[in-house]
Backbone as a printed PyTorch tensor [residue, N CA C, xyz], in Angstrom:
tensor([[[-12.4500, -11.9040,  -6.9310],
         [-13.5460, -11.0360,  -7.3130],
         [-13.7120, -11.0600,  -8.8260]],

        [[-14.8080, -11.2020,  -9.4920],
         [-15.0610, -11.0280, -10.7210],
         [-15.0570, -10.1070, -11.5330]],

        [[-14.0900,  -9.9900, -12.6990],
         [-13.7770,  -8.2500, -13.1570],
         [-14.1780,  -8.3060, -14.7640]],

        [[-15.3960,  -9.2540, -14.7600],
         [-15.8950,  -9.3310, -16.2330],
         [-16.9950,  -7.9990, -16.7170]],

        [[-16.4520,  -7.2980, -17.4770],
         [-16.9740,  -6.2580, -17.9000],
         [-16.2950,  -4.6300, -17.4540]],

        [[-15.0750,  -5.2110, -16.9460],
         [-14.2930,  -3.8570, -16.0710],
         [-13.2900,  -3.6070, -17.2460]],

        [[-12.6620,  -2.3740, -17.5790],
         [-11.4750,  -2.0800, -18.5600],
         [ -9.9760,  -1.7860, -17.9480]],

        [[ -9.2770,  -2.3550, -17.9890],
         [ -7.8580,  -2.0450, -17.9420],
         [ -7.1610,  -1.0190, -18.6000]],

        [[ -7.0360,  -0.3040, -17.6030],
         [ -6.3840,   0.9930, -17.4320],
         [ -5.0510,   1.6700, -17.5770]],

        [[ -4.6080,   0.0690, -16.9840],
         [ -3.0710,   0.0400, -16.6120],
         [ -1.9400,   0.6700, -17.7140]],

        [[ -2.1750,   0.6970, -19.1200],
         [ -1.5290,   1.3840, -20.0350],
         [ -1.6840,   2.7220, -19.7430]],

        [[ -2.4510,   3.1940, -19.3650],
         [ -2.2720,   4.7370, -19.5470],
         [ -2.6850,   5.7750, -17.9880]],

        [[ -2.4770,   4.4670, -16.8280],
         [ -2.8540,   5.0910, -15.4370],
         [ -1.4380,   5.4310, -15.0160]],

        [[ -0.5460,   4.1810, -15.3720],
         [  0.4520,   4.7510, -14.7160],
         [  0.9760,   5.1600, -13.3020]],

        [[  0.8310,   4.4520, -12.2890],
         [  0.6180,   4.9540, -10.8380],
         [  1.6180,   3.7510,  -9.9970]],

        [[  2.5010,   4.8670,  -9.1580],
         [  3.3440,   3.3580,  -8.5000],
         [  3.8830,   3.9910,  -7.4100]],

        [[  4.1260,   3.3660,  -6.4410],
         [  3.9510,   3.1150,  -4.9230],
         [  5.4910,   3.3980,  -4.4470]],

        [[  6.5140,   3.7750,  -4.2000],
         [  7.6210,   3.3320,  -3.7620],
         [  7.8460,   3.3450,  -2.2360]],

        [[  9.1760,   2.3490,  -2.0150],
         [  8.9610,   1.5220,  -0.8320],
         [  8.6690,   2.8220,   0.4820]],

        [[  8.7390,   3.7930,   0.5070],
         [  8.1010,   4.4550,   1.6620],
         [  6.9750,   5.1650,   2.1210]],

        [[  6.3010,   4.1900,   0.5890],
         [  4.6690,   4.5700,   0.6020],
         [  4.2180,   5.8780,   0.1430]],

        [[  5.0820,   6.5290,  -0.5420],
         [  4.5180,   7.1630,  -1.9040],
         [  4.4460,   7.3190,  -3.0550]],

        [[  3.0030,   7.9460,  -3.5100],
         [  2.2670,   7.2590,  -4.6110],
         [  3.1510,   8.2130,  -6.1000]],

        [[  3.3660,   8.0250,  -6.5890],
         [  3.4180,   8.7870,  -7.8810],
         [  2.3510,   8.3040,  -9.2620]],

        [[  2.0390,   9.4210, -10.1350],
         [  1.2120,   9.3280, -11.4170],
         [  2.3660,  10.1420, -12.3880]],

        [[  2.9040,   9.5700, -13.4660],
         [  4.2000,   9.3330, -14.2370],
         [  4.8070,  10.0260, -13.3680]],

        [[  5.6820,   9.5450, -12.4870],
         [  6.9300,   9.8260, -11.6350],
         [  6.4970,  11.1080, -11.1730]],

        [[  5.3870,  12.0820, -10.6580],
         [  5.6220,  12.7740, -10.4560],
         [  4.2590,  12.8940,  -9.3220]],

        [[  4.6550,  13.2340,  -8.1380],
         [  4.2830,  12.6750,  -6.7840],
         [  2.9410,  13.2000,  -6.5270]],

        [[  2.0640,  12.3940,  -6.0790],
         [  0.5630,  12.6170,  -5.9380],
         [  0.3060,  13.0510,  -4.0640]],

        [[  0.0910,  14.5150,  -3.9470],
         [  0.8350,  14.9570,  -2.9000],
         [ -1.2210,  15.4990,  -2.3240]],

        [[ -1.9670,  15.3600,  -3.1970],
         [ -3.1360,  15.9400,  -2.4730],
         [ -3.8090,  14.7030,  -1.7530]],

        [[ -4.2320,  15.2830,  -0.7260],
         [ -4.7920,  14.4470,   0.8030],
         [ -5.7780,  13.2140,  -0.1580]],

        [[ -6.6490,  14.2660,   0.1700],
         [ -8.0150,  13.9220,  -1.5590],
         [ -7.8370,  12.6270,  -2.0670]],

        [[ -7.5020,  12.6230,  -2.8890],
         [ -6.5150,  12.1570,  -3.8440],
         [ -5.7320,  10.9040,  -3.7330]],

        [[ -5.2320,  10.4290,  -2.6690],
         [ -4.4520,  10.2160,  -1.4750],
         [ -5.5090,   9.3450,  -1.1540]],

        [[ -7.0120,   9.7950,  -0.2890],
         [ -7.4950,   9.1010,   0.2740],
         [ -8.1440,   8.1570,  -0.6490]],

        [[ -8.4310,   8.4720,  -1.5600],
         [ -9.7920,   8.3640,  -2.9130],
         [ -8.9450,   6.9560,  -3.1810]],

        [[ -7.9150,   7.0010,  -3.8630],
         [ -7.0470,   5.7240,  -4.1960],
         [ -6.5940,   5.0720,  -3.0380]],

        [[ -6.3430,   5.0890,  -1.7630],
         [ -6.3330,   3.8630,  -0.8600],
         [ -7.2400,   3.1230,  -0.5410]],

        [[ -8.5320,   3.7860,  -0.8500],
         [ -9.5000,   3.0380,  -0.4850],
         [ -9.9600,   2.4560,  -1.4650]],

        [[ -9.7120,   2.6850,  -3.1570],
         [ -9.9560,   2.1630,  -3.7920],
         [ -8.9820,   1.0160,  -4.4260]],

        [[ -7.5680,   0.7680,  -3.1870],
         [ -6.7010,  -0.0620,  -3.7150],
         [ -7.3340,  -1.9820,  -2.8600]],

        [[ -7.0220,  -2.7760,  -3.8790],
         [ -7.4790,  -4.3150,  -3.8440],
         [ -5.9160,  -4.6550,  -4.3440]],

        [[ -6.2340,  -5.8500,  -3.7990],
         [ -5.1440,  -6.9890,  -4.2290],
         [ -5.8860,  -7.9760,  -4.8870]],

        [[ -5.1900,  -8.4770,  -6.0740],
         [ -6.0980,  -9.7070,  -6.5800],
         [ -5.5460, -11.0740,  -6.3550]],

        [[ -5.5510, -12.0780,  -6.7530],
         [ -5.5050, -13.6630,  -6.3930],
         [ -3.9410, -13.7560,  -6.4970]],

        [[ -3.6610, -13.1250,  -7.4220],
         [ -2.1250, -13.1020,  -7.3540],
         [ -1.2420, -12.2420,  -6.7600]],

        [[ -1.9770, -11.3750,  -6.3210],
         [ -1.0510, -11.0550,  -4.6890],
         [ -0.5470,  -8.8810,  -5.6510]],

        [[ -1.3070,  -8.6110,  -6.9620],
         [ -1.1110,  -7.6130,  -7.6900],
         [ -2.0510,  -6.7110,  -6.5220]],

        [[ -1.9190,  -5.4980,  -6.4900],
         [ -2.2690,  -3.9690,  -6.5360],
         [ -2.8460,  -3.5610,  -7.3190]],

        [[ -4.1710,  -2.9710,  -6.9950],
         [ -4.5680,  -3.1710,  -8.3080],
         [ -5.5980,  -1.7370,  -7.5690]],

        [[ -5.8910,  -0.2810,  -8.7390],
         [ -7.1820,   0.3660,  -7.8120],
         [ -8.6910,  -0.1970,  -9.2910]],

        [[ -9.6240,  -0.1250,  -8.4120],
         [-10.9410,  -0.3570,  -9.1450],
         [-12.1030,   0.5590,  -8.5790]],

        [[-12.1290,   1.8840,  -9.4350],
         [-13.0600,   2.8270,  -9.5220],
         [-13.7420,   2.5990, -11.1340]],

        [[-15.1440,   2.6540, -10.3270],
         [-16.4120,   2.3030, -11.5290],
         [-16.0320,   1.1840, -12.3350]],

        [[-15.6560,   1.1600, -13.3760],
         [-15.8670,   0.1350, -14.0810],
         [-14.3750,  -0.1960, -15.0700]],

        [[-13.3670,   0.9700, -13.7280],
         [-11.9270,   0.4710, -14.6340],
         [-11.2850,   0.2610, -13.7140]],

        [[-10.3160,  -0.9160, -13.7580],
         [ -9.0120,  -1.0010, -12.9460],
         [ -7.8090,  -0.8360, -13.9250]],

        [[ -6.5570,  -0.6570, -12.4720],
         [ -5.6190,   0.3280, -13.3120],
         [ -4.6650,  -0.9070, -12.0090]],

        [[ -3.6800,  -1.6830, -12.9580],
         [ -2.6530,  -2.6350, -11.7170],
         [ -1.7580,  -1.4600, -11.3310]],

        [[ -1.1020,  -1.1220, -10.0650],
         [ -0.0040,  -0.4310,  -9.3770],
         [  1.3190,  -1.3300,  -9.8970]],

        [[  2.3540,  -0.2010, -10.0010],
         [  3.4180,  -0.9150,  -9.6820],
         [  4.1180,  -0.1870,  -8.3330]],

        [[  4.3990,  -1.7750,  -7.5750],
         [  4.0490,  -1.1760,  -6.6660],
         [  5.9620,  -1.9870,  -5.5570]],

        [[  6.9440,  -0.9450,  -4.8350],
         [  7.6360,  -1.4410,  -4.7270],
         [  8.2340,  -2.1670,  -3.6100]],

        [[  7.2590,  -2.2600,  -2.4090],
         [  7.4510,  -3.1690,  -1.6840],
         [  5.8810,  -3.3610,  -0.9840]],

        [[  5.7820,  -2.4390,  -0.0740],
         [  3.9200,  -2.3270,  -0.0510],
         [  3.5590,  -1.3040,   0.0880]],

        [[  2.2610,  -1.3150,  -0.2860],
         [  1.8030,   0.0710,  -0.4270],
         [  1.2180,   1.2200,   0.5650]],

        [[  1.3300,   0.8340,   1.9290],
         [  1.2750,   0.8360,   3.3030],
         [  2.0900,   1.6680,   3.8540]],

        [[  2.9740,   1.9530,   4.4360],
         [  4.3380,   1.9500,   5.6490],
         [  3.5280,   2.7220,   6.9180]],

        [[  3.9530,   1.6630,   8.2520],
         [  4.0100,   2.3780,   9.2170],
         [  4.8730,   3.4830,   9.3320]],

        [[  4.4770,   4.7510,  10.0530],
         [  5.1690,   5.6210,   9.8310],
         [  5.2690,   6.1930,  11.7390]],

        [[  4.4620,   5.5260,  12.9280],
         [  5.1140,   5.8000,  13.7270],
         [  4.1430,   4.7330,  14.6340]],

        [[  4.5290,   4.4500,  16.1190],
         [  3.5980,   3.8300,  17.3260],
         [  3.0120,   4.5550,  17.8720]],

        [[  1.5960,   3.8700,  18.4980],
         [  1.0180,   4.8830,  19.6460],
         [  0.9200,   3.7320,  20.9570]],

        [[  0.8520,   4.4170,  21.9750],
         [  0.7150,   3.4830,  22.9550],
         [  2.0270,   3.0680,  23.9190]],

        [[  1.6260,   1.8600,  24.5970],
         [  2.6880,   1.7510,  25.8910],
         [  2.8780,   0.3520,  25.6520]],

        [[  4.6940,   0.0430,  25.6750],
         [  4.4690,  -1.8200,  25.7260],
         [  3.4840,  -2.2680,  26.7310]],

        [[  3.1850,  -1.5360,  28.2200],
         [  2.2190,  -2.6040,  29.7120],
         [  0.4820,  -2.1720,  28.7010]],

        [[  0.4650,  -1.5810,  27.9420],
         [ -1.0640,  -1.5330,  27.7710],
         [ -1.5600,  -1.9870,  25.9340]],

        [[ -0.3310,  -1.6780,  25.5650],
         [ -0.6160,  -2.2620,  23.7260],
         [  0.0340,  -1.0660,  22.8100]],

        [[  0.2050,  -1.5090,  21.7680],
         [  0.9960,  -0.8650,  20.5680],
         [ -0.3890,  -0.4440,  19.5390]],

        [[ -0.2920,   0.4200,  18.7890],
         [ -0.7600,   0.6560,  17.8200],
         [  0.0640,   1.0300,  16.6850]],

        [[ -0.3270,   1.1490,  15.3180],
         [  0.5870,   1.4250,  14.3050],
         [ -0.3930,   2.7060,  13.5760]],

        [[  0.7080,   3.9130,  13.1520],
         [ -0.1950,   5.1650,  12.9040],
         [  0.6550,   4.5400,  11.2410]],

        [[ -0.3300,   4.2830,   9.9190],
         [  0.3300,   4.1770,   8.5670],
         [  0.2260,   5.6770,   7.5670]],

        [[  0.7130,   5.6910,   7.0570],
         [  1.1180,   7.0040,   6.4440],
         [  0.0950,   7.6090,   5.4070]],

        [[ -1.4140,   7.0830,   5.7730],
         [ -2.4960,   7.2860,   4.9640],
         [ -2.7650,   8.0660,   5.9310]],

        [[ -2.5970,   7.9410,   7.5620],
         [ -3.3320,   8.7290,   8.5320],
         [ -4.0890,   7.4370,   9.6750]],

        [[ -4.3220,   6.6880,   8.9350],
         [ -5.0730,   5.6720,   9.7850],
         [ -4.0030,   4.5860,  11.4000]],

        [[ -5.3050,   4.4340,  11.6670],
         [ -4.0730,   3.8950,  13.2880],
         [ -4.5630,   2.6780,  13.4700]],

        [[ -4.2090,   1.5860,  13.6850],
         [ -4.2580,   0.2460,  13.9350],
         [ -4.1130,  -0.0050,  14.8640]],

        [[ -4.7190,  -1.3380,  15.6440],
         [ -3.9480,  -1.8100,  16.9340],
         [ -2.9300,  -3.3270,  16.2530]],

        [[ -2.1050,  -2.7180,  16.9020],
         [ -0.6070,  -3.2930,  16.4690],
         [ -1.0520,  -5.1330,  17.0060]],

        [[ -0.8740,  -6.2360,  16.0590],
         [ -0.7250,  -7.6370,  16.7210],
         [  0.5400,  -7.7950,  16.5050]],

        [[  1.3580,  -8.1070,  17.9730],
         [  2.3540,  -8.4430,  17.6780],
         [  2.7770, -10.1900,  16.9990]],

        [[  1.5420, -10.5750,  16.9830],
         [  2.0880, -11.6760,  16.1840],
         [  2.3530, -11.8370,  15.0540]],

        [[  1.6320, -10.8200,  14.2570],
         [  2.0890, -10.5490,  13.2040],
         [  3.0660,  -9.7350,  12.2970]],

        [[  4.5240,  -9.6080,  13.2930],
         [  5.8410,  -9.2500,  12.8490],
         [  6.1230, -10.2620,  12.4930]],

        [[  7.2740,  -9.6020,  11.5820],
         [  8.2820,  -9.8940,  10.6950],
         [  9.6150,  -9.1730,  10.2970]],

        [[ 10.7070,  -9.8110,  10.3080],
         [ 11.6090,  -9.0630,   9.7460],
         [ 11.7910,  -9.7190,   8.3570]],

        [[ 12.1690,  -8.8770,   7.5070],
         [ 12.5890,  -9.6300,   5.9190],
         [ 13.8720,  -8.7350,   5.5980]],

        [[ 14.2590,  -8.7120,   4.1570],
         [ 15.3400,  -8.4070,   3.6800],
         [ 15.8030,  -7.5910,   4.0380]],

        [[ 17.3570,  -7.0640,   4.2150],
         [ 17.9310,  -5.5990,   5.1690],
         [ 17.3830,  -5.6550,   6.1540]],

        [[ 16.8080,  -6.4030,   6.7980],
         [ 16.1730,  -6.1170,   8.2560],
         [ 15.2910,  -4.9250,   8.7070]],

        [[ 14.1730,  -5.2490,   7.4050],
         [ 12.9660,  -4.2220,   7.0480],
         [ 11.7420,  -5.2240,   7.9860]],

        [[ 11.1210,  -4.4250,   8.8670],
         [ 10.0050,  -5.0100,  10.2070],
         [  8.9160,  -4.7170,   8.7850]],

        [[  7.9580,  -5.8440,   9.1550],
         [  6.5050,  -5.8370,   8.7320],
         [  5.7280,  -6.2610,   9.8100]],

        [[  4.5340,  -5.8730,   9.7270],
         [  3.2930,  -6.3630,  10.1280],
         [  2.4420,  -6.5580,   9.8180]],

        [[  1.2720,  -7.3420,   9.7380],
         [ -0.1710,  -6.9680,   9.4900],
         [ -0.9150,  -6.4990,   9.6730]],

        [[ -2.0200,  -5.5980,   9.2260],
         [ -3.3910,  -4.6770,   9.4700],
         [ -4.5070,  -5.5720,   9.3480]],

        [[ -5.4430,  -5.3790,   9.6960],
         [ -6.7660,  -6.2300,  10.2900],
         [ -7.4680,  -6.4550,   8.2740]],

        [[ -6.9420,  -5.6050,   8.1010],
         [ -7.5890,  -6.5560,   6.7910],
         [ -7.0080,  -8.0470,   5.6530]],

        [[ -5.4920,  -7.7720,   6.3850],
         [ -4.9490,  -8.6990,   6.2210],
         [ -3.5660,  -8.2240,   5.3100]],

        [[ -3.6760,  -7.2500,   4.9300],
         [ -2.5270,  -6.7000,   4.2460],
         [ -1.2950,  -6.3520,   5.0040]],

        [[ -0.0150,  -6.7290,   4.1330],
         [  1.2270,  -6.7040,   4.8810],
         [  1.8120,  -5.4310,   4.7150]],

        [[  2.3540,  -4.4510,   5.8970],
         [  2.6510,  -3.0420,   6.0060],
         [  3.8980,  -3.1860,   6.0370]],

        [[  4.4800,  -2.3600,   5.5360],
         [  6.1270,  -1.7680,   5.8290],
         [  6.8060,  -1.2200,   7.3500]],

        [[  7.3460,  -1.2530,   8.4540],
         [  7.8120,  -0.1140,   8.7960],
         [  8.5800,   1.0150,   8.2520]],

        [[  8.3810,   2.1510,   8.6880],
         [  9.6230,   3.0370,   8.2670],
         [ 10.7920,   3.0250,   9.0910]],

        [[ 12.0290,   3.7870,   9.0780],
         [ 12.8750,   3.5570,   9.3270],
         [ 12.6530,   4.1620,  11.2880]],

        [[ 12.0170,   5.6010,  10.8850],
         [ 11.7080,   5.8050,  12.4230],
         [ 10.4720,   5.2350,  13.0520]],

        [[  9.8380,   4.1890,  13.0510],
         [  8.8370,   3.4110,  13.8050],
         [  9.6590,   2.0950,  13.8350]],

        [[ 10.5980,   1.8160,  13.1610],
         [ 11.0950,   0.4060,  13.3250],
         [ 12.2830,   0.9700,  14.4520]],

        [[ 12.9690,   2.2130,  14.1550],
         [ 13.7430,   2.6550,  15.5040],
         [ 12.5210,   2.7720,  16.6250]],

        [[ 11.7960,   3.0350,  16.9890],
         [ 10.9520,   3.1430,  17.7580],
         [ 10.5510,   2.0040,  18.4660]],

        [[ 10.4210,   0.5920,  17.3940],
         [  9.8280,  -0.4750,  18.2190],
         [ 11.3480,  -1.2060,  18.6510]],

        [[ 12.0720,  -1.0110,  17.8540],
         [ 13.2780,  -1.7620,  18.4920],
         [ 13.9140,  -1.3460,  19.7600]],

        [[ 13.5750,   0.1830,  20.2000],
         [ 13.8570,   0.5990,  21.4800],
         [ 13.2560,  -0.2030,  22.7210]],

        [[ 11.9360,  -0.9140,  22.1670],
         [ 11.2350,  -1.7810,  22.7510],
         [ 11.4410,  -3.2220,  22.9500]],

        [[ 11.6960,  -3.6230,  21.8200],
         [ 12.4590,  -5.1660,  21.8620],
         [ 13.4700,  -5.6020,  22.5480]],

        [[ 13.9980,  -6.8690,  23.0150],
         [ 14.5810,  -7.0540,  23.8720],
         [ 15.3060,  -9.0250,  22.7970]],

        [[ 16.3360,  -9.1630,  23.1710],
         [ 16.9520, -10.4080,  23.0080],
         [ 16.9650, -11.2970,  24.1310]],

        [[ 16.3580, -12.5290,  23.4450],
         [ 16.5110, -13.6180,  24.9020],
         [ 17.8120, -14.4040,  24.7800]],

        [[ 17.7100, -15.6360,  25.8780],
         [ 19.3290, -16.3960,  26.3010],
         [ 19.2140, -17.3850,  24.7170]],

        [[ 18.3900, -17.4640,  24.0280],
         [ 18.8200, -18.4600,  22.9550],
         [ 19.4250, -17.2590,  21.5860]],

        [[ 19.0410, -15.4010,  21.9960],
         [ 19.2680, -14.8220,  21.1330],
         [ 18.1980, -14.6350,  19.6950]],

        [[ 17.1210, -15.2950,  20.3460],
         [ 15.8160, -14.5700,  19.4640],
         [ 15.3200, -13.0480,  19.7930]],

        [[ 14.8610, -12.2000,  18.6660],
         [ 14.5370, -11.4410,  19.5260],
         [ 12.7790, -10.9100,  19.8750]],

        [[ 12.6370, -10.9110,  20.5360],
         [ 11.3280, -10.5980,  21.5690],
         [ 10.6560,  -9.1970,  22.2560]],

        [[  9.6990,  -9.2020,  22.2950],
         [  8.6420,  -8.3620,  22.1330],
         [  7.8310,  -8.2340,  23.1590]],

        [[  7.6950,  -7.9560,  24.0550],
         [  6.7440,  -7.8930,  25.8600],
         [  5.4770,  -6.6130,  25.3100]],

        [[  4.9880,  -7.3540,  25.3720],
         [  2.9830,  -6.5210,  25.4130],
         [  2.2080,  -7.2960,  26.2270]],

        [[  1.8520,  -6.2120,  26.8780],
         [  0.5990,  -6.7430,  28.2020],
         [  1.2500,  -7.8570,  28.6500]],

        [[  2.6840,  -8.1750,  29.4350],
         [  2.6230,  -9.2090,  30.2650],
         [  2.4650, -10.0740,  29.1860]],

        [[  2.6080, -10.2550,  27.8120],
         [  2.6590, -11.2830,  27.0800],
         [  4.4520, -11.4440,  26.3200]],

        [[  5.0710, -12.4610,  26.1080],
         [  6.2410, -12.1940,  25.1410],
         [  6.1220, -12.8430,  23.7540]],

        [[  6.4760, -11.9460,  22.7850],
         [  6.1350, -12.6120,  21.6930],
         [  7.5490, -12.5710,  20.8710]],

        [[  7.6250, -13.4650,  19.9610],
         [  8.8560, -13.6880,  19.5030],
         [  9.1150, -13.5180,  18.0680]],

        [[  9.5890, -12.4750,  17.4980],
         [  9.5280, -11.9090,  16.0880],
         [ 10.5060, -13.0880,  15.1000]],

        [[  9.6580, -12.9730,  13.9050],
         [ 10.0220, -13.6860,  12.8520],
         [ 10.6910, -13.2790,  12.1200]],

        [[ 11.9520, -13.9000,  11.5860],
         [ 12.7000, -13.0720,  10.7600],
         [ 12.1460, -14.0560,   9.1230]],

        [[ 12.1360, -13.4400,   8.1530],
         [ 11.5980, -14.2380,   6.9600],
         [ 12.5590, -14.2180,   5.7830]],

        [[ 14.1990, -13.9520,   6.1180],
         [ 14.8050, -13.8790,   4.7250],
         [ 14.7900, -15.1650,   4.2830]],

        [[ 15.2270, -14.7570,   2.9540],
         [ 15.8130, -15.9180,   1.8830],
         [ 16.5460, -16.5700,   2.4580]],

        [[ 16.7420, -18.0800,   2.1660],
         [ 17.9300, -18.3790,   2.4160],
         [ 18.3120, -18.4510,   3.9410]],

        [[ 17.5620, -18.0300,   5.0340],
         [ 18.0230, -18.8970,   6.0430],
         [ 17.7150, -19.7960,   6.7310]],

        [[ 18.5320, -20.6690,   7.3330],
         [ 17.8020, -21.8780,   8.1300],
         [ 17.0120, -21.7730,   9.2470]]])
């Protein structure tokens, strides 16, 4: 997106994300709904993969410490489909193809806009009550009569 004529903010916005998806403005926690909603919707990612919010004619980069997202619980039945409720309020329908496990054995997924979500600790207990290990010891995922087979993405393994 083209940001010729926009001002950078980022010195004096100050605003950062930590990994369970809340926001702080200088360390000190941005707790109104409002507020809350106003900046998720005004958060973009740019070419390099930054956080970034762009209201009117300033952007301000996030620092931001894993994503700025987290699922925070499921809705639904493995025989009919998963959804993901994220901690903005909003509810997704869950693709299970788009899990992941990464570092510490932290679950991600994707949201339809393409952005990568966190689980929290109780929705990742939640879906793992669901998961199941097959005979080669991958582990696997049954929705609608479908099995899908979760990705693990650390460093470093083969």
């Amino acid at each position: 997106m083209e940001r010729s004529g926009m001002i950078d903010v980022t010195g004096t916005c100050k605003i950062r994300i930590d990994k369970e998806g809340k926001w702080y403005y200088q360390d000190n926690e941005i707790i109104n709904p409002l507020v809350l909603d106003f900046f998720c919707k005004a958060l973009e990612r740019d070419d390099e993969g930054r956080y970034l919010l762009v209201i009117d004619k300033e952007i301000c980069y996030l620092e931001v410490d894993d994503t700025p997202f987290v699922v925070t619980s499921l809705r639904g039945e493995p025989e009919t489909g998963l959804s993901v409720l994220l901690n903005t309020g909003s509810l997704y329908g869950l693709d299970p193809e788009t899990l992941s496990v990464g570092d510490d054995n932290v679950m991600y997924c994707t949201i339809p806009s393409g952005m990568k979500v966190r689980f929290s600790r109780t929705a990742y207990y939640m879906l793992a009550n669901i998961m199941d290990e097959d005979e080669n010891g991958n582990i696997i995922l049954k929705i609608s009569k479908k099995t899908y087979c979760i990705s693990i993405d650390r460093p470093g393994r083969d």
